[in-house]
C-alpha positions as CSV (number, residue, x, y, z in Angstrom):
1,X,3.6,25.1,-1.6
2,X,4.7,28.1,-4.1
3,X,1.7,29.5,-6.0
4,X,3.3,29.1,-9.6
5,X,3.2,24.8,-7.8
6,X,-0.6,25.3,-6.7
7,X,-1.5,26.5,-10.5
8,X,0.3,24.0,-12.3
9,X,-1.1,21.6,-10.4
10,X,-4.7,22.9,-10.8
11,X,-4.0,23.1,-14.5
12,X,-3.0,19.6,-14.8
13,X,-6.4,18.3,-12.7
14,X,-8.6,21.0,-14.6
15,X,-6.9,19.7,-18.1
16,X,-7.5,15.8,-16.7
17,X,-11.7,16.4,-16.4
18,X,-11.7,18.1,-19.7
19,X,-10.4,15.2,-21.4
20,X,-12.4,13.2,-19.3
21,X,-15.7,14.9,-20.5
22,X,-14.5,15.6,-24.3
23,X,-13.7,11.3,-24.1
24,X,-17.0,10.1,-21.9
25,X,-19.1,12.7,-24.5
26,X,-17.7,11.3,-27.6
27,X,-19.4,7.9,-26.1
28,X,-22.8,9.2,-24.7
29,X,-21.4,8.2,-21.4
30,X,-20.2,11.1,-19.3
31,X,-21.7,10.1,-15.8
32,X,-21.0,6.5,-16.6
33,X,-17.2,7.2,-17.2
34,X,-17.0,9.5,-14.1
35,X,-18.4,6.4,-11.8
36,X,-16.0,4.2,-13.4
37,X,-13.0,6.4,-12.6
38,X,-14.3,7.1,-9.3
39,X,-15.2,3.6,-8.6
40,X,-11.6,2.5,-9.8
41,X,-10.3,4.9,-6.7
42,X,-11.1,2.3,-4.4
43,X,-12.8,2.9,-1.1
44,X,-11.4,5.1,1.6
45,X,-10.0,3.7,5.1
46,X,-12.6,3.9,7.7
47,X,-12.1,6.0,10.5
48,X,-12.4,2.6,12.6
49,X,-9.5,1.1,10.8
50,X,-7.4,4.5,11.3
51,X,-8.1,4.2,14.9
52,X,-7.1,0.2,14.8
53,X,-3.8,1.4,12.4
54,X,-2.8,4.0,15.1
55,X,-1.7,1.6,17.5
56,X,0.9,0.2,15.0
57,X,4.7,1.1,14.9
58,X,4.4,1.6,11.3
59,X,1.8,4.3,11.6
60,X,1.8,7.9,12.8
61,X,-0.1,10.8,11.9
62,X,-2.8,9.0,9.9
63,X,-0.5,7.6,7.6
64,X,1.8,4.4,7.1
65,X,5.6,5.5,7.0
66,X,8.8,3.8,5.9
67,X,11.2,2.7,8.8
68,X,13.6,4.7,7.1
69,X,12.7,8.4,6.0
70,X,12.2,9.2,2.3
71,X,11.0,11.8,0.4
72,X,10.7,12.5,-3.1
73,X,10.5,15.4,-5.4
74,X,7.8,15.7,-7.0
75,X,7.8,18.4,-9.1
76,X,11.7,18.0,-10.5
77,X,10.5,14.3,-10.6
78,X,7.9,15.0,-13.0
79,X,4.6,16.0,-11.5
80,X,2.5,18.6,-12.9
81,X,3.4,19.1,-16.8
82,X,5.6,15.8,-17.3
83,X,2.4,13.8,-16.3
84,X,1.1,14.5,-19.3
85,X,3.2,12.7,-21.3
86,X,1.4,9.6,-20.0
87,X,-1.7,10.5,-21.9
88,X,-0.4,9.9,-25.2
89,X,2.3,7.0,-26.7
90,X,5.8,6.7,-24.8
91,X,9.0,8.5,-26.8
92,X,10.6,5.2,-25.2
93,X,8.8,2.5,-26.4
94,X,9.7,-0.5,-28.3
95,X,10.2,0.3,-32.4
96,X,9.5,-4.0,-32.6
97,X,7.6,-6.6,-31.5
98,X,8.4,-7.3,-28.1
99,X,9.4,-11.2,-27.5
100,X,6.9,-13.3,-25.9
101,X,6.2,-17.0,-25.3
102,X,2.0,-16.7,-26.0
103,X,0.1,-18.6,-23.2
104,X,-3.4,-20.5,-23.1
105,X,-5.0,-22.0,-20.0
106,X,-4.0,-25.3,-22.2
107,X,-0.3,-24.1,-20.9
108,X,-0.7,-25.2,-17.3
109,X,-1.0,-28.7,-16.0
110,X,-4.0,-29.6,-13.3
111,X,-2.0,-29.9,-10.8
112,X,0.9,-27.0,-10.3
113,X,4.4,-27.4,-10.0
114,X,6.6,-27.7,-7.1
115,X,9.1,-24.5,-8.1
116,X,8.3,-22.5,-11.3
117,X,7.3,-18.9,-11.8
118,X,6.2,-17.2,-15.7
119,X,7.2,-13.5,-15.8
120,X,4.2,-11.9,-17.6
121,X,5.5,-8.3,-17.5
122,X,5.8,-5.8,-15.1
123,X,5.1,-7.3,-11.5
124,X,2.7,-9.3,-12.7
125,X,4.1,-13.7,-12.4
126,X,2.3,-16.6,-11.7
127,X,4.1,-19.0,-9.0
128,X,4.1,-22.3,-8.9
129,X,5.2,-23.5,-5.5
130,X,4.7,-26.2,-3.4
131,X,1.4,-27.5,-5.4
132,X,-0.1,-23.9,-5.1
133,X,0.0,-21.3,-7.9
134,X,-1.2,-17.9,-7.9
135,X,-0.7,-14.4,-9.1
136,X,1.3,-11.5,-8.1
137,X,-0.4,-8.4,-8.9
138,X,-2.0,-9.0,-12.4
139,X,-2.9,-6.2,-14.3
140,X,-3.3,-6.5,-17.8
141,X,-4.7,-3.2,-18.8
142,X,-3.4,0.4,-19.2
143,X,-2.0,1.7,-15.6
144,X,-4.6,4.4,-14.5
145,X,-8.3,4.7,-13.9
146,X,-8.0,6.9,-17.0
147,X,-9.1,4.0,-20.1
148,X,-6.1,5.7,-22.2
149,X,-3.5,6.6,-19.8
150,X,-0.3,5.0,-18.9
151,X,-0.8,2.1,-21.8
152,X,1.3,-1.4,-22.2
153,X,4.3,-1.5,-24.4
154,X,2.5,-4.5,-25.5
155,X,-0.5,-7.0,-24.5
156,X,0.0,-9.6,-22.0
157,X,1.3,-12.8,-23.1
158,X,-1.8,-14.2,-21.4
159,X,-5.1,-12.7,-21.6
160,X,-6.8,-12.4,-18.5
161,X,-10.1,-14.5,-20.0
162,X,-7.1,-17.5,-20.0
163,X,-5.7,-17.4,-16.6
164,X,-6.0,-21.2,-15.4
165,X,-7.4,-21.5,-11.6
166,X,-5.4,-20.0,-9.1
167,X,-5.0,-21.1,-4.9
168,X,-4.6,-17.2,-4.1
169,X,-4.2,-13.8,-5.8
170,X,-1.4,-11.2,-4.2
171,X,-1.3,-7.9,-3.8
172,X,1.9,-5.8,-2.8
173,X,0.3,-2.4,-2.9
174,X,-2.8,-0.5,-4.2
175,X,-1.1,1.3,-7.0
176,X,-2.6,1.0,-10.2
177,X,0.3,-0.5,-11.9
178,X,0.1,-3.4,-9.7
179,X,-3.5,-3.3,-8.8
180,X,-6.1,-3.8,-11.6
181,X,-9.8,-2.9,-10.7
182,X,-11.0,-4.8,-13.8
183,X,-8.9,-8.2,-13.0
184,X,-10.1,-8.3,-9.4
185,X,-13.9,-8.0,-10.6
186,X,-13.1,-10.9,-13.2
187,X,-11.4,-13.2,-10.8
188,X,-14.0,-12.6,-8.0
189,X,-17.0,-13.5,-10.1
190,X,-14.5,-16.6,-11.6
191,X,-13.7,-18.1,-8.5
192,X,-16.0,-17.1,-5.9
193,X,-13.7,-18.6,-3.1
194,X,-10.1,-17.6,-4.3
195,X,-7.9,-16.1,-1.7
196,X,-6.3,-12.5,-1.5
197,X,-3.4,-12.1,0.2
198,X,-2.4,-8.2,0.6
199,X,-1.4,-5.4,2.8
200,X,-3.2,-3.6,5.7
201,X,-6.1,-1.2,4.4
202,X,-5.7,-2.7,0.7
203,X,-8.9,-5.2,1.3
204,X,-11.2,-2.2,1.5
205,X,-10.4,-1.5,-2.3
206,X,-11.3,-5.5,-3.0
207,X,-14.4,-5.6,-0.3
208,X,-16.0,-2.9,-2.4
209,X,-15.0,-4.7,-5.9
210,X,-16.3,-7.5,-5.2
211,X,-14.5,-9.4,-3.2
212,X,-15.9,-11.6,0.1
213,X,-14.2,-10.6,3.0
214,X,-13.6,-13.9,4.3
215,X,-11.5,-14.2,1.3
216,X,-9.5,-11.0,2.1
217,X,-6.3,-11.7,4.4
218,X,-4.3,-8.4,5.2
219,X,-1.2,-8.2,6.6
220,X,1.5,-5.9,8.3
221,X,4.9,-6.4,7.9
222,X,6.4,-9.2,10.2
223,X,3.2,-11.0,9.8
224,X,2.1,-14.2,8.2
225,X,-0.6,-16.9,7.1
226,X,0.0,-20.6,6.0
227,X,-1.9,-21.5,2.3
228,X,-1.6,-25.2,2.2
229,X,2.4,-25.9,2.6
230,X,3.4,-22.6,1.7
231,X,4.5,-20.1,4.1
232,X,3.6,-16.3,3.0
233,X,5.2,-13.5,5.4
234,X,5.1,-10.0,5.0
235,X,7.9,-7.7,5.2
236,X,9.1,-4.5,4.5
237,X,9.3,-2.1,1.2
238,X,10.5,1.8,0.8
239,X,7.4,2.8,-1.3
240,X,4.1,4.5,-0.7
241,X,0.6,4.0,-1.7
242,X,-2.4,5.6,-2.9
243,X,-5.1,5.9,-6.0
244,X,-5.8,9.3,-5.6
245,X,-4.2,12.7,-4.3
246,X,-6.4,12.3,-1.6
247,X,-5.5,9.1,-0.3
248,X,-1.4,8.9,-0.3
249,X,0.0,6.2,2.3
250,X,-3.2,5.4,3.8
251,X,-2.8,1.6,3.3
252,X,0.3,-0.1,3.7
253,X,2.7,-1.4,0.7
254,X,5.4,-4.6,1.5
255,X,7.2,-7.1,0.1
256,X,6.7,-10.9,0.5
257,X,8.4,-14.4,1.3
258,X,7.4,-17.6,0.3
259,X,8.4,-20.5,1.9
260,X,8.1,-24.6,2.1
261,X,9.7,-27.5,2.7
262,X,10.4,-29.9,-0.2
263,X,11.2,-33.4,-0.3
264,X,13.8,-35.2,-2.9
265,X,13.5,-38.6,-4.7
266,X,16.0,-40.1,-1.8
267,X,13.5,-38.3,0.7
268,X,15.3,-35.4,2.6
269,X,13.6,-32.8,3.3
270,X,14.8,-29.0,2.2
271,X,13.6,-26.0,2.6
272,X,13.0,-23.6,-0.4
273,X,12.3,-19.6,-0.1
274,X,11.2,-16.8,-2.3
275,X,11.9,-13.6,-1.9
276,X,9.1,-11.2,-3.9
277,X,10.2,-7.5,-3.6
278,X,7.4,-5.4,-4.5
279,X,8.1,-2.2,-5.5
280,X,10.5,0.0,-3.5
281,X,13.9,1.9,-3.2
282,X,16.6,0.5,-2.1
283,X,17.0,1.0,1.7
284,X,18.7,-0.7,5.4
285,X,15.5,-2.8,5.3
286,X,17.4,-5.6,2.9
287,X,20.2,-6.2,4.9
288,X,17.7,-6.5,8.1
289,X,15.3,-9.1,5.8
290,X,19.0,-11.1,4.8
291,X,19.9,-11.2,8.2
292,X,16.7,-12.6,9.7
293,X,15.2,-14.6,6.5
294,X,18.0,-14.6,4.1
295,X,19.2,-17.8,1.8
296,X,17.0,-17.0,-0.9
297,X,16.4,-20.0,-4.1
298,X,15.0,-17.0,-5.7
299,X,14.6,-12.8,-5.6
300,X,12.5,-11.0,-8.1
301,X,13.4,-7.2,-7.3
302,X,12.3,-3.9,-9.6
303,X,14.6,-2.7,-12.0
304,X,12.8,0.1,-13.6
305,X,11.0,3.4,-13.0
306,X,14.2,5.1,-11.7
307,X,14.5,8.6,-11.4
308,X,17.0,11.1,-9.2
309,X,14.6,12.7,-7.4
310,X,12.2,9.1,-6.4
311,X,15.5,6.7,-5.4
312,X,13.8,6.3,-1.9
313,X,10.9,4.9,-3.9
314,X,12.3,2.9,-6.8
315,X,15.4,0.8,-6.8
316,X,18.2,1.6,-9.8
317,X,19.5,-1.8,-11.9
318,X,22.5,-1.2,-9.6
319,X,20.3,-1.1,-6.7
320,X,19.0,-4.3,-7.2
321,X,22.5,-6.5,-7.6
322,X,23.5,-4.9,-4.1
323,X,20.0,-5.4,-2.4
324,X,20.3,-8.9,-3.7
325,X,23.9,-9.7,-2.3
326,X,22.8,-8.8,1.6
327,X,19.5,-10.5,1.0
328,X,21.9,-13.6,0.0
329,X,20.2,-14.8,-2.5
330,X,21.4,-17.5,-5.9
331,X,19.4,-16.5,-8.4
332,X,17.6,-12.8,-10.0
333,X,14.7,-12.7,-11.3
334,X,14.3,-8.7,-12.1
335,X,10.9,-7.4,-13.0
336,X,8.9,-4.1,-12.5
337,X,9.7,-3.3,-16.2
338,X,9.1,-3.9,-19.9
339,X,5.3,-2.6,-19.6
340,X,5.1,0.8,-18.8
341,X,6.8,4.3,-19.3
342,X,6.3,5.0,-15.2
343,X,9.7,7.2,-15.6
344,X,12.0,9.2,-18.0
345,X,14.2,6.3,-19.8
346,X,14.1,3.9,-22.9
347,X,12.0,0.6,-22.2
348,X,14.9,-1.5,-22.2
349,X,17.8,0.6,-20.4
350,X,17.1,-1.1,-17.1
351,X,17.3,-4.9,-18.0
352,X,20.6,-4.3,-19.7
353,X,22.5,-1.8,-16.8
354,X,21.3,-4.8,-14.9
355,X,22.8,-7.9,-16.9
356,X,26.3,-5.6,-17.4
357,X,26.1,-5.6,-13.4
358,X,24.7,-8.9,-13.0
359,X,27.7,-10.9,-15.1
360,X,30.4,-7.8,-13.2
361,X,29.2,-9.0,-9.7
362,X,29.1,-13.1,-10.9
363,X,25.0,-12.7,-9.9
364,X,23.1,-15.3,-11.7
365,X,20.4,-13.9,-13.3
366,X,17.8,-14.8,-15.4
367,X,16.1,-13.2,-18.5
368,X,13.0,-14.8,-19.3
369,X,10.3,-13.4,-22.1
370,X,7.4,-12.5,-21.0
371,X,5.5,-15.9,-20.5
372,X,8.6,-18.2,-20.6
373,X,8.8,-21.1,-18.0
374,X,11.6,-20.8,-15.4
375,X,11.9,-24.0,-13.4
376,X,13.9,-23.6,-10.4
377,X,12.7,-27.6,-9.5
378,X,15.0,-30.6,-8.4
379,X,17.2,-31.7,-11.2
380,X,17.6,-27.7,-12.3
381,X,17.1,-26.4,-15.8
382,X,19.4,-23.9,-17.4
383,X,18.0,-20.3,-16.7
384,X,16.9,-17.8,-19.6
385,X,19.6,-16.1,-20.7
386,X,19.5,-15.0,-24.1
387,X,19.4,-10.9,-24.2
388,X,16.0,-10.9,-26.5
389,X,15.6,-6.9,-25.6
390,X,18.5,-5.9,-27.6
């Protein structure tokens, strides 16, 4: 590393705990914030589970690693004095309300659907599939352990004091943006028995937050667990991990598929699949995941966070129409946007690249606002549509 790198780096962490202190004096509450951040870093992999993690293909040199190698820039991608900008309001946020369809617990029925999802923003979408719903990665706050960093575009269309009971909770990856410290304390001490389904190492993070460990289900990629008649495998992403510049690719990050068998009012039997990206470039792994799993009812791929220098670690609106083609899917679902400023571009440039490239490639796509049903059940509904960012 060049020294001019090592100072502007040291600048950035030196400026980072004198905000901290000037913020936790203002409240009395300098230790107390420092534990909170700290605690908010999760726990660290045990040398135990490095030594089990060794023995995996995926593994080498202490760290998990992509199948296919990827690297990304960090200081042309914005490390050391772009970061700040996430400490204060986004230059590309919304100038207007953003469209949203509110949501009370009152919203869902007892007993969950057979095929319907709600976008909530970001990654964050409650499932309803095969009598089962749960949450992918809620997080409903700001996107960093810091309480004023990284903050929403807008507040979640449901609050997180009105999330109706949930069969399981998943978790692609331990970043902050998709892994809320806060919402795992909440939904532990809700439901003392709810389910989390996530990646190897992530558990440690929940363990220490709260969470039983017989409630804690970790998988690699290939792997898989049954949750009543759903089906939930593990496969790859192109990301990395991490919650601190201590910790990078320590646990693992994947994507997931969902699958069960439904039967019709004349009784045959078919079986439906989801495909749930995660967050990750675009890469040989979607081909591979078409070719062995492929015929997807639905793909929800990322469409934002895009950068030059980071395309091995976030997928382009362009990205996602070919990913989606060799992972033979019918309909798009894009998410991984309209929440945070995680990259360099206005809040709504993704979604529309993507439905210029969706109607040029004949991909059917659909646009949901944040909290809006989309029913993908036997007889189908027409898909969202309507282009509500413009």
């Amino acid at each position: 590393m060049k020294n001019s790198e090592k100072i502007g780096r040291g600048r950035f962490v030196a400026l980072i705990g004198f905000l901290l202190v000037l913020v936790a004096g203002a409240t009395g509450g300098i230790c107390s914030l420092v534990r909170r951040v700290l605690w908010q870093m999760g726990e660290e992999v045990s040398p135990q589970l490095r030594e089990k993690f060794s023995k995996l293909p995926n593994y080498s040199g202490g760290v998990f690693r992509n199948s296919q190698p990827t690297t990304v820039n960090l200081k042309k991608g914005g490390f050391s004095p772009r970061l700040l900008r996430h400490l204060f309001a986004s230059p590309n946020r919304p100038t207007t309300v953003v469209p949203q369809v509110a949501l009370t617990k009152r919203d869902f029925a007892s007993v969950p659907a057979e095929f319907s999802v709600r976008w909530l923003g970001h990654s964050t979408m409650i499932f309803e599939l095969a009598g089962m719903r749960f949450i992918t990665d809620p997080v409903f706050g700001n996107a960093a352990p810091i309480p004023f960093a990284v903050s929403r575009y807008c507040e979640s269309p449901l609050s997180r004091q009105q999330l109706p009971k949930l069969d399981f909770v998943l978790i692609t990856h331990d970043h902050y943006d998709h892994l809320e410290m806060a919402t795992v304390e909440f939904l532990s001490r809700q439901q003392r028995d709810l389910k989390f389904v996530t990646m190897l190492g992530v558990g440690g993070h929940l363990k220490k937050w709260g969470v039983a460990p017989e409630n804690v289900v970790e998988l690699n990629w290939g792997e898989s667990v049954a949750l009543g008649r759903l089906k939930i495998r593990a496969v790859e992403s192109r990301h990395f991990s991490g919650r601190s510049f201590g910790a990078r690719d320590t646990t693992l990050w994947g994507a997931f598929i969902f699958e069960f068998e439904t039967t019709d009012s004349a009784g045959a039997t078919t079986t439906r699949k989801v495909f749930h990206g995660g967050d990750g470039g675009y890469g040989e792994h979607f081909k591979k995941i078409g070719d062995n799993y492929g015929g997807f009812d639905l793909v929800c791929l990322e469409i934002d966070a895009w950068n030059e220098n980071w395309r091995g670690h976030h997928m382009f609106p362009q990205d996602a129409v070919k990913a989606f083609g060799e992972l033979r899917g019918k309909v798009l679902l894009p998410m991984h946007w309209g929440v945070f400023d995680l990259a360099m571009h206005p809040w709504n440039e993704s979604v529309g690249i993507l439905a210029r490239e969706a109607a040029a490639h004949g991909v059917a796509a659909a646009f949901p606002k944040m909290g809006e049903l989309v029913s993908l059940a036997e007889p189908a509904t027409p898909l969202p549509q309507a282009h509500w960012w413009e």
